[in-house]
Backbone as JSON Lines, residues from 0, in Angstrom:
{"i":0,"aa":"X","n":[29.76,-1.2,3.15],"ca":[29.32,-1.97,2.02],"c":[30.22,-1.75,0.83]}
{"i":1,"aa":"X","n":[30.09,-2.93,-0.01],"ca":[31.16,-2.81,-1.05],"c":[30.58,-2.2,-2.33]}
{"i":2,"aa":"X","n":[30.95,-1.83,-2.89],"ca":[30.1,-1.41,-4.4],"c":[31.17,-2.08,-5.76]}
{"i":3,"aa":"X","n":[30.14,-2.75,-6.97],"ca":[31.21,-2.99,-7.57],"c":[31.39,-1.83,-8.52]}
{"i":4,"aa":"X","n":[32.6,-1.85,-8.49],"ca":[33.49,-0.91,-9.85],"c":[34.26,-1.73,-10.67]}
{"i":5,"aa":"X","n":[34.5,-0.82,-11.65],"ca":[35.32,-0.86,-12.76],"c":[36.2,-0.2,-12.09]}
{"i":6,"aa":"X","n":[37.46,-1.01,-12.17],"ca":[39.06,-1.24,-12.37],"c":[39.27,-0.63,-14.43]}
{"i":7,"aa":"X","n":[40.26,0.61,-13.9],"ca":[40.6,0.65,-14.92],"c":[40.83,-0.09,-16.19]}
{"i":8,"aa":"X","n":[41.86,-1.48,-15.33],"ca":[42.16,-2.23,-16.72],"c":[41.25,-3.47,-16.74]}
{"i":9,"aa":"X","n":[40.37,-3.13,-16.11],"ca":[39.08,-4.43,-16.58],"c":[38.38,-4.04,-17.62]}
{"i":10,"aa":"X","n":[38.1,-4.72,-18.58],"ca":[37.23,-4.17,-19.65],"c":[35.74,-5.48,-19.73]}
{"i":11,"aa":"X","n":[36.1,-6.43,-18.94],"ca":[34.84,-7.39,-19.34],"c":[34.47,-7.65,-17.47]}
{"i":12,"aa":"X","n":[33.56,-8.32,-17.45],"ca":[32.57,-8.66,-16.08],"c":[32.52,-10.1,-16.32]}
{"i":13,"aa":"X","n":[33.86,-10.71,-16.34],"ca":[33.74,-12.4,-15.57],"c":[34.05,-12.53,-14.21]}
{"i":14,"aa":"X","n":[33.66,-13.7,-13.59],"ca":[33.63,-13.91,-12.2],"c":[35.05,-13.59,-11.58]}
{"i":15,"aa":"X","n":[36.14,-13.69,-12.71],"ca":[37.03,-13.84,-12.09],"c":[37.5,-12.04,-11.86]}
{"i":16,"aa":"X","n":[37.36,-11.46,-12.82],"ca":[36.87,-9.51,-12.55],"c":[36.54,-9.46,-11.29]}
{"i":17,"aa":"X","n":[34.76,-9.88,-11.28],"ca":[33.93,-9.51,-10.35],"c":[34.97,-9.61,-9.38]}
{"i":18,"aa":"X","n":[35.62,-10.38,-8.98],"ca":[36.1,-10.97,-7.62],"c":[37.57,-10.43,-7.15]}
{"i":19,"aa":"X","n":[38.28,-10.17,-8.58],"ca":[39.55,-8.91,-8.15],"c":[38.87,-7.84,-7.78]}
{"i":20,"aa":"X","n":[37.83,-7.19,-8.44],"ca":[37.03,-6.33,-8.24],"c":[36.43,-6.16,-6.7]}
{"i":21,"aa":"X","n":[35.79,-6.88,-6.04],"ca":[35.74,-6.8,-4.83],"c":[36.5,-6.65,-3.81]}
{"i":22,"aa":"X","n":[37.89,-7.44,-4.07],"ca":[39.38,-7.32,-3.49],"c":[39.54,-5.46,-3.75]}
{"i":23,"aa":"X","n":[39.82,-5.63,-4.57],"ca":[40.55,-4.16,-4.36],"c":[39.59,-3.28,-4.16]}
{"i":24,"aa":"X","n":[37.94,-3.5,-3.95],"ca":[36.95,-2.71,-3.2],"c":[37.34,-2.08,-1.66]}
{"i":25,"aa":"X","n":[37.76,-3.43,-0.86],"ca":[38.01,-3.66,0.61],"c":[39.33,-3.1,0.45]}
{"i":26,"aa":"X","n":[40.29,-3.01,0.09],"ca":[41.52,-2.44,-0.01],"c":[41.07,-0.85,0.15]}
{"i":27,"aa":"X","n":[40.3,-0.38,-1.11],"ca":[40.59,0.87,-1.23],"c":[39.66,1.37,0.09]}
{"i":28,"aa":"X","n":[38.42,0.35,0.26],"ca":[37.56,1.09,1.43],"c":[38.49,0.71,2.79]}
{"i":29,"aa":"X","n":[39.43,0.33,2.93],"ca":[40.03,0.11,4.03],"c":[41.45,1.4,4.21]}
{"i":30,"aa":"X","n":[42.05,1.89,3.45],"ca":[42.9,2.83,2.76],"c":[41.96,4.18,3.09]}
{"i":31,"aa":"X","n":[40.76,4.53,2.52],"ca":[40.33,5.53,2.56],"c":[39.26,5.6,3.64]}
{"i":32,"aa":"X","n":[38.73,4.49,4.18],"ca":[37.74,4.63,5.76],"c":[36.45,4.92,5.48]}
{"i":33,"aa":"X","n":[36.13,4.26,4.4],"ca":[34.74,4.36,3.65],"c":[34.27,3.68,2.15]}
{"i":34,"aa":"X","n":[33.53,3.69,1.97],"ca":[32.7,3.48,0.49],"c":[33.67,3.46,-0.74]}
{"i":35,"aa":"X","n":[33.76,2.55,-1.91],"ca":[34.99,3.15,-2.88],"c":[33.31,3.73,-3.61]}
{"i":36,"aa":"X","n":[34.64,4.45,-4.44],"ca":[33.63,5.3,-5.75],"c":[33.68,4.63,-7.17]}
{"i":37,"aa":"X","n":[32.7,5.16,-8.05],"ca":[32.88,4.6,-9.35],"c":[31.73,3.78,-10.08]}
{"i":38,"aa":"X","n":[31.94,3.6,-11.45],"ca":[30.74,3.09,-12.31],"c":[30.66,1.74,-11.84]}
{"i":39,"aa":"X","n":[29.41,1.34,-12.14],"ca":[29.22,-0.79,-11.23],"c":[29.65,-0.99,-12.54]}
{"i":40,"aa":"X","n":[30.27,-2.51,-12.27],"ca":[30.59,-3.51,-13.19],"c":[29.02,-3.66,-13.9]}
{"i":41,"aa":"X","n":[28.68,-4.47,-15.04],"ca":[27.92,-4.71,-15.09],"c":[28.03,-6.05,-14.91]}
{"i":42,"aa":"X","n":[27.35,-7.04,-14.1],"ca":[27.32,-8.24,-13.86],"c":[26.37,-9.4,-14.7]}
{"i":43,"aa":"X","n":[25.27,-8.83,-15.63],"ca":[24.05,-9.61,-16.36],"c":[24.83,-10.66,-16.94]}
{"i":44,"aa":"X","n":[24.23,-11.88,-16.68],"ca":[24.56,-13.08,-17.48],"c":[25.49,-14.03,-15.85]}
{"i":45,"aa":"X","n":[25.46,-13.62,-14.88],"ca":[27.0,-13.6,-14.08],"c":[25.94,-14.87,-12.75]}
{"i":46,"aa":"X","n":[26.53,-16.16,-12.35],"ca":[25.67,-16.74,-11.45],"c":[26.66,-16.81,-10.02]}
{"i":47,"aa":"X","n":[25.81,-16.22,-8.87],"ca":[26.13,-15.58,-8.02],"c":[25.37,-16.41,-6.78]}
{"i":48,"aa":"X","n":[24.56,-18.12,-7.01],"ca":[24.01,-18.59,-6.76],"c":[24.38,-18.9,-5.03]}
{"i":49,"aa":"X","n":[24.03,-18.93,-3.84],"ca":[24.34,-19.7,-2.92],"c":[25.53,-19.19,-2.32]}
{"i":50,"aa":"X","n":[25.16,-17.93,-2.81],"ca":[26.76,-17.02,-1.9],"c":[26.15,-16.26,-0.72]}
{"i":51,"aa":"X","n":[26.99,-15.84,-0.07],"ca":[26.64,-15.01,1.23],"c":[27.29,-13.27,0.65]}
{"i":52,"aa":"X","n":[26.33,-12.41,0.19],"ca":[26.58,-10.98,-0.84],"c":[25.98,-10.24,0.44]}
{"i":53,"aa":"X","n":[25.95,-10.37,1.82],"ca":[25.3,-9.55,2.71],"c":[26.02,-7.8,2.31]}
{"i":54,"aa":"X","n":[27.08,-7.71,2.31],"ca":[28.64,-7.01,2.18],"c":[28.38,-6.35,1.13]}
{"i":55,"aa":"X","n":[27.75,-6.17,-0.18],"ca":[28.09,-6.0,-1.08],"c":[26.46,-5.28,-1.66]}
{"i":56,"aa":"X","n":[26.73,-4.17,-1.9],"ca":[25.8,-3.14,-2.57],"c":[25.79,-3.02,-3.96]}
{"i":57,"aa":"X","n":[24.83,-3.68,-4.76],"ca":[25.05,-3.47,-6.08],"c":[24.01,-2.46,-6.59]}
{"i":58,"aa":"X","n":[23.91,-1.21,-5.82],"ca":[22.78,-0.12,-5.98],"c":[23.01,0.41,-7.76]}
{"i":59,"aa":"X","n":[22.1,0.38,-8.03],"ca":[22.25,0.73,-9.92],"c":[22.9,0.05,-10.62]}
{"i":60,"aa":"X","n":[23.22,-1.25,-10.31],"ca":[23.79,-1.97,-11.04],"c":[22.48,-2.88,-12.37]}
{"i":61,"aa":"X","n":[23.82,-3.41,-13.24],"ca":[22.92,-3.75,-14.15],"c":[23.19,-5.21,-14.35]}
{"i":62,"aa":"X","n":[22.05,-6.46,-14.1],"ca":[21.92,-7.64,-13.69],"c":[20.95,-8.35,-14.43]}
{"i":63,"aa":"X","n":[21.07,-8.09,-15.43],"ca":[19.56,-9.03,-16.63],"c":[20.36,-10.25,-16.37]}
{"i":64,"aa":"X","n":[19.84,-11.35,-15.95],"ca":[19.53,-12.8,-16.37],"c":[20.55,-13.23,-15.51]}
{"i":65,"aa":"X","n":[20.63,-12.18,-14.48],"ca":[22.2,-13.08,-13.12],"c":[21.23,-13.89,-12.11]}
{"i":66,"aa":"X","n":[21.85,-14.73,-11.64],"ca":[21.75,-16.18,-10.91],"c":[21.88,-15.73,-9.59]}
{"i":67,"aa":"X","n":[20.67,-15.22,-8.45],"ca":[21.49,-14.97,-7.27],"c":[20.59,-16.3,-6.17]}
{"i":68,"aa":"X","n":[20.1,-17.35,-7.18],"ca":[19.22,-18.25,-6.58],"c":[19.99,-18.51,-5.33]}
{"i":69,"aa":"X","n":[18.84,-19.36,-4.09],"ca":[19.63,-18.87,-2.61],"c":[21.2,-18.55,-1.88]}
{"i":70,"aa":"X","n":[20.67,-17.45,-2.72],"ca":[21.74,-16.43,-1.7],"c":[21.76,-15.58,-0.32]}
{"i":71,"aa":"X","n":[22.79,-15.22,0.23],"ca":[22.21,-14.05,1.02],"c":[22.6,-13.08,0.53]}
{"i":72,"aa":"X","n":[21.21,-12.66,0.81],"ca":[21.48,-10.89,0.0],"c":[20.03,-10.0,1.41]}
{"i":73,"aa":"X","n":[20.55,-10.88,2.46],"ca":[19.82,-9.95,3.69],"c":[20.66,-8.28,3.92]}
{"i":74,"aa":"X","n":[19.41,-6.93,3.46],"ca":[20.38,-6.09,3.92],"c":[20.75,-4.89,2.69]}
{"i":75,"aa":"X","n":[20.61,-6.11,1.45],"ca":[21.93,-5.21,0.47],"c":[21.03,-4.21,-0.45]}
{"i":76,"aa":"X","n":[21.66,-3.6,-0.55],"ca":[20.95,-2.41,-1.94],"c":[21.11,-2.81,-3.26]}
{"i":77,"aa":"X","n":[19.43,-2.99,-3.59],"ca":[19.43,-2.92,-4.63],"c":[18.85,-2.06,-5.79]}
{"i":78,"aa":"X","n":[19.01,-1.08,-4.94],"ca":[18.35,0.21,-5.64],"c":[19.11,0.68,-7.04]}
{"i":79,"aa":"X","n":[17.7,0.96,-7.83],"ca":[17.64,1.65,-9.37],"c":[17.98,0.54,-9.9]}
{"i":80,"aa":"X","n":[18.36,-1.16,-9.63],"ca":[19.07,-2.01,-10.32],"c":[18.3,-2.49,-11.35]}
{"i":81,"aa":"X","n":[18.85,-2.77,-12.55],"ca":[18.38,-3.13,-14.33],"c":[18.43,-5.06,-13.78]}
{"i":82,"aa":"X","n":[17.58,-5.84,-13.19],"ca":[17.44,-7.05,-13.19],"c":[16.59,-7.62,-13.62]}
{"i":83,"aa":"X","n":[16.27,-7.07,-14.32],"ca":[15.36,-8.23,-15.38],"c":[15.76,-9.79,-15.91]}
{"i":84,"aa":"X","n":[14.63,-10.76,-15.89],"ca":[14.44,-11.87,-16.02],"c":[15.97,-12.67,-15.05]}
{"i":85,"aa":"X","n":[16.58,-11.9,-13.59],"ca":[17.29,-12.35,-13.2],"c":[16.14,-12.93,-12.12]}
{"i":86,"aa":"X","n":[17.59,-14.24,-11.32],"ca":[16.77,-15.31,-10.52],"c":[17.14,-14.88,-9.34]}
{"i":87,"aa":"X","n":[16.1,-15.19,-8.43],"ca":[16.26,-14.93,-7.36],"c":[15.7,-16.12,-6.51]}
{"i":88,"aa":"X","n":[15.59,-17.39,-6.75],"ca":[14.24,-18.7,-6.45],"c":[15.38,-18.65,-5.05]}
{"i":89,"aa":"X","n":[14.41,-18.73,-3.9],"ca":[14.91,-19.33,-2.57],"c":[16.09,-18.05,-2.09]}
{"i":90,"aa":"X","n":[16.26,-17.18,-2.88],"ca":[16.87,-16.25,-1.49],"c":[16.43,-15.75,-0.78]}
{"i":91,"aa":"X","n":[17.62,-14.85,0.23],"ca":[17.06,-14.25,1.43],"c":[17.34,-12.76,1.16]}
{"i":92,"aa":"X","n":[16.32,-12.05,1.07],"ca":[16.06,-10.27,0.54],"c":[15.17,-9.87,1.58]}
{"i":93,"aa":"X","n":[15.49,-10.04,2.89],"ca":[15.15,-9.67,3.81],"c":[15.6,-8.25,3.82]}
{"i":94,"aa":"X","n":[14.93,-7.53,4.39],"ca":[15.37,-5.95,4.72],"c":[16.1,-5.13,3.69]}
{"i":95,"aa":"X","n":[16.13,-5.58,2.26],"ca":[16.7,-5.7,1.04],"c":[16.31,-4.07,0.62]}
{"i":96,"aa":"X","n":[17.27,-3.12,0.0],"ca":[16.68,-2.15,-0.56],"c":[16.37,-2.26,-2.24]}
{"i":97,"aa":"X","n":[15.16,-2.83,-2.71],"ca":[14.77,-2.92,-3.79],"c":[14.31,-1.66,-4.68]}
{"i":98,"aa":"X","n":[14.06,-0.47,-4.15],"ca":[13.65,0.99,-4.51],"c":[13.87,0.86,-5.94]}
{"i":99,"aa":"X","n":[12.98,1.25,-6.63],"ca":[13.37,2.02,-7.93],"c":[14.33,0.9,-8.98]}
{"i":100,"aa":"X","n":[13.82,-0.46,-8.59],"ca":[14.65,-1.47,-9.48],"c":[13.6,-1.58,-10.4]}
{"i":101,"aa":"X","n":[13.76,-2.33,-11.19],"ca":[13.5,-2.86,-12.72],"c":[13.33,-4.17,-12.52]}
{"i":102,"aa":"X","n":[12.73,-5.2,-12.38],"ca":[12.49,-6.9,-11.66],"c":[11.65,-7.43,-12.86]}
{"i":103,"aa":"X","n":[11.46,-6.61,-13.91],"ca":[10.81,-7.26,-14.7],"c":[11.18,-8.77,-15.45]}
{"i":104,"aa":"X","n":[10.37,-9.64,-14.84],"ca":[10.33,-10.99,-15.56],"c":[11.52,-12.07,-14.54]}
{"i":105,"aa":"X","n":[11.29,-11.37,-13.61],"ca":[12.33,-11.68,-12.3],"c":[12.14,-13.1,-11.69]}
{"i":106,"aa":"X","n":[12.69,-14.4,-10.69],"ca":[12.12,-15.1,-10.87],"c":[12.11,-15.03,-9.4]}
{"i":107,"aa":"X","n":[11.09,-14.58,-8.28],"ca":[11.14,-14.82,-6.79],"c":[10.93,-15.68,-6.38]}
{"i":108,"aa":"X","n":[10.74,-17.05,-6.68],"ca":[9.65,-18.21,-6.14],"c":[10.58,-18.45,-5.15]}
{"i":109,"aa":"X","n":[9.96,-18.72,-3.75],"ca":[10.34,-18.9,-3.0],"c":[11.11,-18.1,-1.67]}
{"i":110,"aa":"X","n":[11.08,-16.79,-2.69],"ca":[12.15,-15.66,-2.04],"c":[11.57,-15.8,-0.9]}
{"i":111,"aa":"X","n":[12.88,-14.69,0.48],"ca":[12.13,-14.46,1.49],"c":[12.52,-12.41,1.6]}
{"i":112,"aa":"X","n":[11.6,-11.94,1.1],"ca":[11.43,-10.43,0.89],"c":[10.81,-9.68,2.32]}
{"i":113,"aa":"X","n":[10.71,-10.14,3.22],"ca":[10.19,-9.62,4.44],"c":[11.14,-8.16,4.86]}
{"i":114,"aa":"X","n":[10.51,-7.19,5.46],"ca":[10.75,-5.91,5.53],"c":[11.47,-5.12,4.45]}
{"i":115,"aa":"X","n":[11.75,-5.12,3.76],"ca":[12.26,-5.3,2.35],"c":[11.35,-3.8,1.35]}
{"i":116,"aa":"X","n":[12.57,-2.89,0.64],"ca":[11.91,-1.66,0.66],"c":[11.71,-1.99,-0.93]}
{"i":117,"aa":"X","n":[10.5,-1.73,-1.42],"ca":[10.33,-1.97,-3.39],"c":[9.63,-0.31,-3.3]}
{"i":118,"aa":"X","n":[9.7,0.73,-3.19],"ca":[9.11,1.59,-3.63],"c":[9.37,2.03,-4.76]}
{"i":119,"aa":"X","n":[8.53,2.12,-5.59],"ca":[8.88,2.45,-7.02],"c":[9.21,1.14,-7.72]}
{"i":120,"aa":"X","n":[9.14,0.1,-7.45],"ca":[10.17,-1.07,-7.96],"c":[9.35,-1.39,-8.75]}
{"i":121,"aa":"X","n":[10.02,-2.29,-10.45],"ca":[8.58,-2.93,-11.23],"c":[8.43,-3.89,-11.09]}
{"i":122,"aa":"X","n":[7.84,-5.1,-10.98],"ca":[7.44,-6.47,-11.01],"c":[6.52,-7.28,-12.4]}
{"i":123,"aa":"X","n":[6.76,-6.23,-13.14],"ca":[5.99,-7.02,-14.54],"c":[6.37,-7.84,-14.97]}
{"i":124,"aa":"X","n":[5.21,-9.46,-14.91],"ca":[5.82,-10.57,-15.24],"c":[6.66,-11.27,-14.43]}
{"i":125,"aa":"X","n":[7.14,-11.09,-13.81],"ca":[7.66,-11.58,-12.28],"c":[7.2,-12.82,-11.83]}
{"i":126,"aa":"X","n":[7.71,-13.64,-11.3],"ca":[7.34,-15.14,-10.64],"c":[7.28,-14.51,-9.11]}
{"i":127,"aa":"X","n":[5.74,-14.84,-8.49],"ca":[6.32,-14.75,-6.74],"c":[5.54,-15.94,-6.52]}
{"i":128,"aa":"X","n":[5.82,-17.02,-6.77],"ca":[5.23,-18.12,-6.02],"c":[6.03,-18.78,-4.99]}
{"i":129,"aa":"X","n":[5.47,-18.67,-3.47],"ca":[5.83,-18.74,-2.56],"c":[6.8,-17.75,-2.05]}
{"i":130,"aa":"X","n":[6.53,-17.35,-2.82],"ca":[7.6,-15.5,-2.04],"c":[7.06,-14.7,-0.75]}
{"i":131,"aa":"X","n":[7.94,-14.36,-0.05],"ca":[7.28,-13.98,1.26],"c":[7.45,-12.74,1.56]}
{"i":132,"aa":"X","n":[6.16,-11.63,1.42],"ca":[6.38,-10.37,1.48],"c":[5.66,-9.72,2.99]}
{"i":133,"aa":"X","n":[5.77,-10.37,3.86],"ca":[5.72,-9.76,5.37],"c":[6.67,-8.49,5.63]}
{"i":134,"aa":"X","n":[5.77,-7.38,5.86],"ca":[6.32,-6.09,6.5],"c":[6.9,-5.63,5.35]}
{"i":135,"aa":"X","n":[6.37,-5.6,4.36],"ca":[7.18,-4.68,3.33],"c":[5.79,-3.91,2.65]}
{"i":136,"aa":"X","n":[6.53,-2.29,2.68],"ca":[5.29,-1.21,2.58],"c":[5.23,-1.61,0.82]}
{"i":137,"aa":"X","n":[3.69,-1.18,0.58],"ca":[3.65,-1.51,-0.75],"c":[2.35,-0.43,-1.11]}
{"i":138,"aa":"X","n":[2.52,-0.22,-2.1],"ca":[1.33,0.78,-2.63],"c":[0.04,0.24,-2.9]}
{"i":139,"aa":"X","n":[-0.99,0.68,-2.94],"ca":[-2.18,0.05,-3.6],"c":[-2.3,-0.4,-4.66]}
{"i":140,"aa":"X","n":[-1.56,0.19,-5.6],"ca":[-1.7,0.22,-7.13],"c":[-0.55,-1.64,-7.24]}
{"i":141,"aa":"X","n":[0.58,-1.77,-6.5],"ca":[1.47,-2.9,-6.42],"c":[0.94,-4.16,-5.63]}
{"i":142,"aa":"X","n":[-0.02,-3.72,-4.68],"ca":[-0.69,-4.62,-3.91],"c":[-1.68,-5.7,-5.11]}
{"i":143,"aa":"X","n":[-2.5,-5.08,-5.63],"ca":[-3.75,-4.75,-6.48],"c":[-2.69,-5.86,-7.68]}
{"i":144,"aa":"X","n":[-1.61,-5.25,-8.3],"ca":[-0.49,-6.06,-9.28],"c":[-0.02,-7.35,-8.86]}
{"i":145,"aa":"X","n":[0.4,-7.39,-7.81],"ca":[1.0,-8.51,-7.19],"c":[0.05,-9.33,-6.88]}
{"i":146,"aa":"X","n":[-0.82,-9.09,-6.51],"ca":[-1.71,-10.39,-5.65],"c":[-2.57,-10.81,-6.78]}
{"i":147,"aa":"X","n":[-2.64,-10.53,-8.2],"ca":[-2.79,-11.27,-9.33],"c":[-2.1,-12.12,-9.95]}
{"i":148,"aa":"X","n":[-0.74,-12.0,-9.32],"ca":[0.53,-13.14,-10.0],"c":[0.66,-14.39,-8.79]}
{"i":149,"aa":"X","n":[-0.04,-13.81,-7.27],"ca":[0.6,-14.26,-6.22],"c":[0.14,-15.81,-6.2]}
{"i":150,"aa":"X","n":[0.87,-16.28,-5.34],"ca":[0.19,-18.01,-5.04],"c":[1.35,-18.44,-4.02]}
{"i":151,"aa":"X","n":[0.82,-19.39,-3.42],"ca":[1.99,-20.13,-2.73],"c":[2.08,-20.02,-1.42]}
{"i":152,"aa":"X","n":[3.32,-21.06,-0.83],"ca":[3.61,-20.49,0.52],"c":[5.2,-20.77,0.69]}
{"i":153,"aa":"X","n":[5.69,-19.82,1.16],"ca":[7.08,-19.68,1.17],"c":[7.78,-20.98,2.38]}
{"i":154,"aa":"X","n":[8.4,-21.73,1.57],"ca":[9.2,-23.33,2.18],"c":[9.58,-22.67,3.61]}
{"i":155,"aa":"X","n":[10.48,-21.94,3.68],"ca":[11.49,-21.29,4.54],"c":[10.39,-20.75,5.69]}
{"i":156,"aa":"X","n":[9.88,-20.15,5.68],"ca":[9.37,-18.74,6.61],"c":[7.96,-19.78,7.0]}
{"i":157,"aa":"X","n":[6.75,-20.7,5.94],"ca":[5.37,-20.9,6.18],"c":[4.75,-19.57,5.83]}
{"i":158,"aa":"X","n":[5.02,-18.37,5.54],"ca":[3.97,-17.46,5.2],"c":[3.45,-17.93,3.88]}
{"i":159,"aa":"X","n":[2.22,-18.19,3.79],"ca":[1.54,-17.67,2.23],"c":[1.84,-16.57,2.11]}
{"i":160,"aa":"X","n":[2.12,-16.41,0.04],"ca":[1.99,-15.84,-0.72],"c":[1.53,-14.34,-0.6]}
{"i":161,"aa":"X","n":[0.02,-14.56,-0.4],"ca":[-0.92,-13.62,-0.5],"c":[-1.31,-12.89,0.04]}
{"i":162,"aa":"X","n":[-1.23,-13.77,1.75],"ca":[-1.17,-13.36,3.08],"c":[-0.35,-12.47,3.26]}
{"i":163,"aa":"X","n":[0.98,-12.87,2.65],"ca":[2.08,-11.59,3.15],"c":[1.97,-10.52,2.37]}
{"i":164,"aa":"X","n":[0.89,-9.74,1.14],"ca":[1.23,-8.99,0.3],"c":[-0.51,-8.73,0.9]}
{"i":165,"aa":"X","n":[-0.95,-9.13,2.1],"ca":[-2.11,-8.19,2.19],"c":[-2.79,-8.71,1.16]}
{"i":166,"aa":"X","n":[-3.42,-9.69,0.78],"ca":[-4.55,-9.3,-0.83],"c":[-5.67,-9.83,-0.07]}
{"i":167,"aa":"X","n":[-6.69,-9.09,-0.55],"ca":[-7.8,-8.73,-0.32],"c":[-8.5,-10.59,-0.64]}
């Protein structure tokens, strides 16, 4: 998986960064036979809409108000990530590591979140209409949260909403 970094002589996070940035990710993880190291870009503000990001780990990265509307992002880490009021309408966050993110004011409608790890994750204010949370462990206290915002049925998959988050 790729992680983004900061390149010394990058000082800003436009697409066109992001994307040398990934280049010389695969370089250096191809050079050294593993993972590169280093601080994430910060990407917030950045639309990432309708891409295929399977590849690409943005674990602790920081993503307020980025565009990853249907994308694939089956797979990727998104652990400890700062994404607030970012979109997510119609992707695929299947098997997704969400741990310990920040989703506040996030927009899921439609997502497809199935097996998909949120432990610790926040959802305050969050859109999940038609979001599909099949097989993803969830606490009581998040169950109890979520299935007060919940509604819908996910286009893609046919699961309801509510159904997939267990609500009572």
């Amino acid at each position: 998986m790729e992680l983004y970094t900061r390149a010394p002589c990058c000082h800003s996070s436009s697409p066109a960064d992001v994307l040398r940035v990934r280049q010389a990710s695969r370089t250096a993880a191809a050079v050294s036979g593993g993972a590169t190291k280093g601080a994430n870009v910060p990407i917030s503000g950045q639309d990432f809409s309708n891409q295929d990001l399977q590849k690409i780990a943005f674990t602790k990265g920081t993503m307020r108000s980025t565009n990853f509307s249907g994308s694939n992002l089956r797979g990727v880490s998104l652990f400890g990530a700062i994404a607030k009021e970012a979109k997510f309408v119609g992707a695929d966050l299947s098997n997704a590591d969400l741990s310990s993110g920040d989703f506040e004011g996030a927009d899921f409608t439609d997502a497809n979140l199935s097996g998909a790890s949120v432990a610790n994750a926040r959802f305050q204010g969050a859109k999940l209409d038609g979001s599909d949370w099949t097989d993803v462990p969830l606490r009581k206290d998040q169950i109890t949260y979520l299935c007060k915002i919940a509604s819908g049925t996910n286009a893609k998959t046919g699961n309801d909403t509510r159904e997939s988050l267990t609500c009572p």
